[in-house]
Backbone and ligand atoms as CSV (ligand in chain L), in Angstrom:
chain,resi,resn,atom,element,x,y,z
A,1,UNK,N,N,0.850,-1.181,0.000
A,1,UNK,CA,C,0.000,0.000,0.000
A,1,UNK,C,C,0.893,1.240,0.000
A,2,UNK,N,N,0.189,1.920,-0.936
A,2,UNK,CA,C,1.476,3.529,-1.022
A,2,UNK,C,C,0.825,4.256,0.681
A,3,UNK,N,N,1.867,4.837,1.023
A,3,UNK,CA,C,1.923,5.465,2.084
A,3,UNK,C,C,2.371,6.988,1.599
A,4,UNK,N,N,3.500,7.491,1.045
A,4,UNK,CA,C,3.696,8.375,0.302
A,4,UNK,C,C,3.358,8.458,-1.053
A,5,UNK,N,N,2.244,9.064,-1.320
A,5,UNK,CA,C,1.999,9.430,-3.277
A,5,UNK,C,C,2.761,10.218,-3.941
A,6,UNK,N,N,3.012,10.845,-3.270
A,6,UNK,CA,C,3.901,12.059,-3.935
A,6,UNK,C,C,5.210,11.504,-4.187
A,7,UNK,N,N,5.712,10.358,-3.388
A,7,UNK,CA,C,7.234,9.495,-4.256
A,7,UNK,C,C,6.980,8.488,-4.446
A,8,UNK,N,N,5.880,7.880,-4.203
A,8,UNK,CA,C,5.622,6.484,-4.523
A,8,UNK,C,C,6.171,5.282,-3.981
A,9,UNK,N,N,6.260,5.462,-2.796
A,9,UNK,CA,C,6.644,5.290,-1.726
A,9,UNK,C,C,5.317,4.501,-1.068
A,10,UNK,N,N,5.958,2.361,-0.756
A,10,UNK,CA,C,4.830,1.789,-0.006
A,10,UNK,C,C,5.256,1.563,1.124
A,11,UNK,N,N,4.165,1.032,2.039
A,11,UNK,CA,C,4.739,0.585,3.587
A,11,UNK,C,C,5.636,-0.394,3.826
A,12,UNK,N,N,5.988,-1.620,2.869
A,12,UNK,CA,C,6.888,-2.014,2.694
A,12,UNK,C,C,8.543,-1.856,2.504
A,13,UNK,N,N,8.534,-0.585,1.743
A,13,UNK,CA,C,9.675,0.043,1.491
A,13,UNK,C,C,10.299,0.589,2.675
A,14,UNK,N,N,9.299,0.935,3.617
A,14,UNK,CA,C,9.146,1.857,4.747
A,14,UNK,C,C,9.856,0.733,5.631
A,15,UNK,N,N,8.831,-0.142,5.647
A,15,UNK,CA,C,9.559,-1.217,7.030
A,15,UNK,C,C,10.637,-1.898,6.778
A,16,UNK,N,N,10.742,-1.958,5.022
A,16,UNK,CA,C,12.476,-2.554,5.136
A,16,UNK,C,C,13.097,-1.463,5.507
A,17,UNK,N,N,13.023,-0.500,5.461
A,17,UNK,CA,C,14.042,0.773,5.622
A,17,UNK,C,C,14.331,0.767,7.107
A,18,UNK,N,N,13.209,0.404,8.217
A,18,UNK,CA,C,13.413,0.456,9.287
A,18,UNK,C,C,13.939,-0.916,10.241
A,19,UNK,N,N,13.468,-1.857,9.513
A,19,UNK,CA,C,14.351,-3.388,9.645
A,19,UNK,C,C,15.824,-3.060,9.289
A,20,UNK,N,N,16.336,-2.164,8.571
A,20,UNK,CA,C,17.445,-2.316,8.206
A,20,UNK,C,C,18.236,-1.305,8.690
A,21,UNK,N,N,17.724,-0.784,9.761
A,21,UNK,CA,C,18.315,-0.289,11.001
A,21,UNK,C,C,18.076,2.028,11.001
A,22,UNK,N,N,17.027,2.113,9.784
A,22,UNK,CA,C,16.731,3.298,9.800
A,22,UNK,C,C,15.657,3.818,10.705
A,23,UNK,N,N,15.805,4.522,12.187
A,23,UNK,CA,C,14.776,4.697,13.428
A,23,UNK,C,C,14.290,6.203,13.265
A,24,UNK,N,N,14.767,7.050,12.363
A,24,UNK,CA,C,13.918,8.383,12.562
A,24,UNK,C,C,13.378,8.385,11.598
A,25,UNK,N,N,12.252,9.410,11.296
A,25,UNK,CA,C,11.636,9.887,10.618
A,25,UNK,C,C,12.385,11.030,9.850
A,26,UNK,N,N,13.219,12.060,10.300
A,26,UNK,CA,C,14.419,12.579,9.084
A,26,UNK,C,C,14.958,11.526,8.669
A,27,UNK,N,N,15.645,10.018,9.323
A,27,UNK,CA,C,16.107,9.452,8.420
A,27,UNK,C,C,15.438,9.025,7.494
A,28,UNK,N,N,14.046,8.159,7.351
A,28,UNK,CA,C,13.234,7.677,6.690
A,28,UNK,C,C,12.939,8.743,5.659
A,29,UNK,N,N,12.999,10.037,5.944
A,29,UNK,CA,C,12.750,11.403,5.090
A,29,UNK,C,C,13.983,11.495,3.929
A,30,UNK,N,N,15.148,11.231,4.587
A,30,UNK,CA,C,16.383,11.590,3.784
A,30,UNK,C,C,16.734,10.273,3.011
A,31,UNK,N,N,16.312,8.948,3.224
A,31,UNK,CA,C,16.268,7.792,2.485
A,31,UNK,C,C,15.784,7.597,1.571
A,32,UNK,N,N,14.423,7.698,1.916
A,32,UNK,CA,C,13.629,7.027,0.534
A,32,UNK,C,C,12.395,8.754,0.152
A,33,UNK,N,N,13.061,10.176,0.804
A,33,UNK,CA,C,12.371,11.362,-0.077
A,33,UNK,C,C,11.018,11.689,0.492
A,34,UNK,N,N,10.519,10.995,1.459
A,34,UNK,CA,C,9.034,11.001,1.737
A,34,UNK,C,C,8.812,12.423,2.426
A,35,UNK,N,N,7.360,12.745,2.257
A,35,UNK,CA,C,7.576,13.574,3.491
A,35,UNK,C,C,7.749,15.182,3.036
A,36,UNK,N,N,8.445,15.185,2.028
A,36,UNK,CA,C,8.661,16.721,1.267
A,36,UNK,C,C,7.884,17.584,0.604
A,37,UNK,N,N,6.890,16.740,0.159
A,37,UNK,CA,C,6.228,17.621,-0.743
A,37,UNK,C,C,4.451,17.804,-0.113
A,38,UNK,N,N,3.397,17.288,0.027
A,38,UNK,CA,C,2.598,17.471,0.966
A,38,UNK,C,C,2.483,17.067,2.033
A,39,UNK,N,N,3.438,16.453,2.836
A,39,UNK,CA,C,3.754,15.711,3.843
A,39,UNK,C,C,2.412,15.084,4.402
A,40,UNK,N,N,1.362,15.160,3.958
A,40,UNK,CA,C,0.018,13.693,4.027
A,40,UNK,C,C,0.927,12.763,4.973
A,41,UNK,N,N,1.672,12.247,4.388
A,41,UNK,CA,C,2.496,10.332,4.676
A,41,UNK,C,C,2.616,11.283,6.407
A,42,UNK,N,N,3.195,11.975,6.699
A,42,UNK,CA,C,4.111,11.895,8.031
A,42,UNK,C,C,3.566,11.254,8.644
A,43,UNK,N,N,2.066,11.300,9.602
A,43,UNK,CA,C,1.208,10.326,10.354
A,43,UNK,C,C,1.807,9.227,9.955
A,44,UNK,N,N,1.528,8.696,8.910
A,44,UNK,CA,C,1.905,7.037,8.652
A,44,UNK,C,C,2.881,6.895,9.289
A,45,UNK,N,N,3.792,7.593,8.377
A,45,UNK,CA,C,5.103,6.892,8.946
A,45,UNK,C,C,5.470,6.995,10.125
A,46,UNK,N,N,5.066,7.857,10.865
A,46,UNK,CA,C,5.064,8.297,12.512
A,46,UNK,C,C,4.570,6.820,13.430
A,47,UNK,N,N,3.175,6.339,12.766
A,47,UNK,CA,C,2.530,4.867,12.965
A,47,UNK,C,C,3.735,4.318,13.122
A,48,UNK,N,N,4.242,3.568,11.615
A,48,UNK,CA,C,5.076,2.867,11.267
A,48,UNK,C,C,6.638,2.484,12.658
A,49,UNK,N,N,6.596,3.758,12.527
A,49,UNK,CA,C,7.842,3.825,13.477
A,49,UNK,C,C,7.426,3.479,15.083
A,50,UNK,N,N,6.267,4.113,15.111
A,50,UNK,CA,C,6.147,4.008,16.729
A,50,UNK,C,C,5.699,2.011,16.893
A,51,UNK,N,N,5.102,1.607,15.860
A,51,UNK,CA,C,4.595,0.130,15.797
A,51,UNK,C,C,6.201,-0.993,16.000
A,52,UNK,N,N,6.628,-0.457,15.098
A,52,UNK,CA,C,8.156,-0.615,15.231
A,52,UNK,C,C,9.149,-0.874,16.648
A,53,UNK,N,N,8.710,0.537,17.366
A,53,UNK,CA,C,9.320,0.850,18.441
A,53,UNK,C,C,8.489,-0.273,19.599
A,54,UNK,N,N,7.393,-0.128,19.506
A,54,UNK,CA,C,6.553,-0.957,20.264
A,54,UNK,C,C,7.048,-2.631,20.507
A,55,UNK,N,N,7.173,-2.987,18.842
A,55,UNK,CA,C,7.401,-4.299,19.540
A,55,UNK,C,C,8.851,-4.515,19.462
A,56,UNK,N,N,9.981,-3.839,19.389
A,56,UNK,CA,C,10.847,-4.131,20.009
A,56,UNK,C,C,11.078,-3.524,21.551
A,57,UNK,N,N,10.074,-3.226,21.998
A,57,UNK,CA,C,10.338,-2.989,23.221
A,57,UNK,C,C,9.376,-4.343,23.737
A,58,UNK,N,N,8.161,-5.099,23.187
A,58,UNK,CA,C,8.262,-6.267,23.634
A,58,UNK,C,C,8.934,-7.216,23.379
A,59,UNK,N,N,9.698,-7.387,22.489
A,59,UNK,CA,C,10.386,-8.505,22.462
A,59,UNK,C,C,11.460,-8.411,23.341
A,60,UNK,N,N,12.191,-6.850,23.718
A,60,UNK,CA,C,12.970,-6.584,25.206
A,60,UNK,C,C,12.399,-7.558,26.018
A,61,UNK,N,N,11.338,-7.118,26.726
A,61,UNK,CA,C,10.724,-7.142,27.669
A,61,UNK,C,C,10.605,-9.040,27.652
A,62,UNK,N,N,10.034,-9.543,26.414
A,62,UNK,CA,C,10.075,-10.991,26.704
A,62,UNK,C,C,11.555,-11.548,26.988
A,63,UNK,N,N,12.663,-11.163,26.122
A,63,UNK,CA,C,13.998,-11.761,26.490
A,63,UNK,C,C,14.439,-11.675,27.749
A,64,UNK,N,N,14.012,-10.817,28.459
A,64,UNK,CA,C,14.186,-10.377,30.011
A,64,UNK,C,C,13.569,-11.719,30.641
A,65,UNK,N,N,12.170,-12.155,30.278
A,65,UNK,CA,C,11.597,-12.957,31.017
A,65,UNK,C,C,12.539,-13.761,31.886
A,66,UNK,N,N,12.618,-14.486,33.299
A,66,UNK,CA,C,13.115,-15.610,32.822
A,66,UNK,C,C,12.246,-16.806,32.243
A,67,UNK,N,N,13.221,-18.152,32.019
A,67,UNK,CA,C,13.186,-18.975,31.563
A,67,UNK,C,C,12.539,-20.488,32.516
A,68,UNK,N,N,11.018,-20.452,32.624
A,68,UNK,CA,C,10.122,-21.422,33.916
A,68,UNK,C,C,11.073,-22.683,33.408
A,69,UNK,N,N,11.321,-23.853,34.501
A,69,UNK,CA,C,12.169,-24.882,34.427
A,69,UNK,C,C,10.605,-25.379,34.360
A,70,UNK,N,N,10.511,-26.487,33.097
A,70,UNK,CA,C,9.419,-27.864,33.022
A,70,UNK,C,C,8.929,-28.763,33.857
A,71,UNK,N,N,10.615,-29.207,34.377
A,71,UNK,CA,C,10.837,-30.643,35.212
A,71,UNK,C,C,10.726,-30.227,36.484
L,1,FES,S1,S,2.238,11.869,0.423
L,1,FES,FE1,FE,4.244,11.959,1.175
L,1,FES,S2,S,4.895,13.970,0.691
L,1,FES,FE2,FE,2.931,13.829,-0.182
C-alpha cells in the first residue's frame, strides 16, 4: 500500500528501511524522499515507526523474562 503518493513510496519500502536499522523519521525522510512535498504520509510513517518501536520494546521485555524450568 502507497503510504507516500507524492514518491511512490509503499509501507513495505518503509519497514524494510526500518528493519534495516533506519529509526527516525528525518532518516526515513532523507532515504527514501518522503515527506517533502505534501507531507500527508508523516502520520503514517510516525505509525510505522512508533509500531516498530513498540514491539521491540516487547520482544525486550520478553527476552528479560526468565526462563520457567518444566521438570
Ligand atoms: S504523500 Fe508523502 S509527501 Fe505527499
Amino acid at each position: 500500500m502507497y503510504v507516500c503518493v507524492c514518491k511512490a513510496v509503499t509501507d513495505s519500502q518503509i519497514k524494510n528501511a526500518i528493519n534495516n536499522g533506519v529509526c527516525t523519521r528525518k532518516q526515513i525522510f532523507d532515504c527514501l524522499g518522503v515527506g517533502k512535498n505534501c507531507g500527508k504520509c508523516n502520520k503514517q510513517i510516525k505509525e510505522l515507526l512508533d509500531g516498530n518501536r513498540r514491539q521491540q520494546s516487547i520482544m525486550q521485555e520478553a527476552s528479560n523474562e526468565p526462563i520457567l524450568n518444566a521438570y
